[in-house]
C-alpha positions as CSV (number, residue, x, y, z in Angstrom):
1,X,92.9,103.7,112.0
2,X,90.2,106.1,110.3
3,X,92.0,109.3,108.3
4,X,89.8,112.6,108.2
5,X,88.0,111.6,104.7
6,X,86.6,108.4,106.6
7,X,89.3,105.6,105.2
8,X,90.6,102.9,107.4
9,X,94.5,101.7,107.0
10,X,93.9,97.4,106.4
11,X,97.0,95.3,106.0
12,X,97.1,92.4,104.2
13,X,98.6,89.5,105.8
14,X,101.8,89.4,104.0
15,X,102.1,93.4,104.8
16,X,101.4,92.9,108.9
17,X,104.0,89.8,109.1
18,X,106.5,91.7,107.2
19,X,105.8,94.5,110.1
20,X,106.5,91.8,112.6
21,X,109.8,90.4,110.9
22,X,111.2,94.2,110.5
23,X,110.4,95.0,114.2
24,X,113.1,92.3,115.0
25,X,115.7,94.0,112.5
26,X,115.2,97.7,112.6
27,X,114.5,100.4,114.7
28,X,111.6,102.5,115.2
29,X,109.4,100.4,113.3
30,X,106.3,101.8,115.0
31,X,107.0,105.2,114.6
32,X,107.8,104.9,110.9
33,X,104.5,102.6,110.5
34,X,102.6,105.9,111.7
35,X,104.2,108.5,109.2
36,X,103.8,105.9,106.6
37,X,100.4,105.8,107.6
38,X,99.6,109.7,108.1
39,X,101.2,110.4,104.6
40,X,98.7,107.6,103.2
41,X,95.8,109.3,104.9
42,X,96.6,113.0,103.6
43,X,97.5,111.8,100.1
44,X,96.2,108.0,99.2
45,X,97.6,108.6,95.9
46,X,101.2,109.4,96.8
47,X,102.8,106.4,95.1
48,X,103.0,105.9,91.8
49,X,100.2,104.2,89.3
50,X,101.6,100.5,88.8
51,X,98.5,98.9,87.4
52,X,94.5,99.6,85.6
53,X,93.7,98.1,88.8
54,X,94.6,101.0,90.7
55,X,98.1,99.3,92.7
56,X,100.2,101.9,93.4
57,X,104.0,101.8,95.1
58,X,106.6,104.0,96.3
59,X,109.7,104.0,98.8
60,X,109.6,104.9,101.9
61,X,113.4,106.0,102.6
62,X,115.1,105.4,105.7
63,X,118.2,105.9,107.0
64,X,121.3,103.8,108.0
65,X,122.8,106.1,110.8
66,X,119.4,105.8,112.2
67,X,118.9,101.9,111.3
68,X,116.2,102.5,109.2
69,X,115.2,100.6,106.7
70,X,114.1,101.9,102.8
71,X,110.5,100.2,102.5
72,X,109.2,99.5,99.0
73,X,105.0,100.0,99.7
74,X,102.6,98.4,97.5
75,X,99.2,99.4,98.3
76,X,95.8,100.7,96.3
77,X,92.7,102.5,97.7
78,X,88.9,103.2,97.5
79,X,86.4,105.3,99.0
80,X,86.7,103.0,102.6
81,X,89.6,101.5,103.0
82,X,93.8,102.3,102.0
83,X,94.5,98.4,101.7
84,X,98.4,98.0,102.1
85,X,99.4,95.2,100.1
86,X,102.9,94.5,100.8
87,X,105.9,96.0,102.9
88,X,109.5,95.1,101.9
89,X,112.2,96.5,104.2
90,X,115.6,96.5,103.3
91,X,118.8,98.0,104.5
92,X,118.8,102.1,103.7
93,X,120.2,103.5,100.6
94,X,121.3,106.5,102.5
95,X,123.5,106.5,105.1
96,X,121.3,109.9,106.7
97,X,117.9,111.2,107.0
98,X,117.0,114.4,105.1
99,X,118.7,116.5,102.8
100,X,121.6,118.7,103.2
């Protein structure tokens, strides 16, 4: 998938079996897979610096009432491509989505 400034969403194996594994676990997968991907595209650098190599990571919170997982990303970027490095899902801090 191609975001507005030209960049294509790649997963790295690791990343696309781990989307594979969750999809047996959780649900939604595919529509939280596509707001993980549309917050990449507007704003690649949204997760934290981890590395000089330019790794970055953040969580992607879910919600138990929902059974939705929290997703730890690990992914970097250049001028082409958002490369997704890994996905780990695990079971939702929160018991609910949002803030109240």
């Amino acid at each position: 998938m191609s975001d507005l400034f030209g960049r294509n969403i790649r997963y790295e194996n690791r990343a696309a079996e781990a989307i594979q594994k969750a999809k047996d676990e959780w649900d939604s997968i595919e529509d939280i897979i596509n707001a993980l991907e549309w917050g990449l595209m507007h704003d690649p650098d949204l997760g934290v610096l981890l590395n000089e190599k330019g790794l970055r990571g953040f969580v992607f919170p879910g919600a138990r009432s929902r059974n939705e997982p929290d997703i730890d990303v690990l992914y970097g970027y250049d001028d082409i491509n958002i490369t997704v490095h890994d996905l780990i899902f695990r079971e939702a801090k929160f018991h609910y989505a949002g803030h109240a």
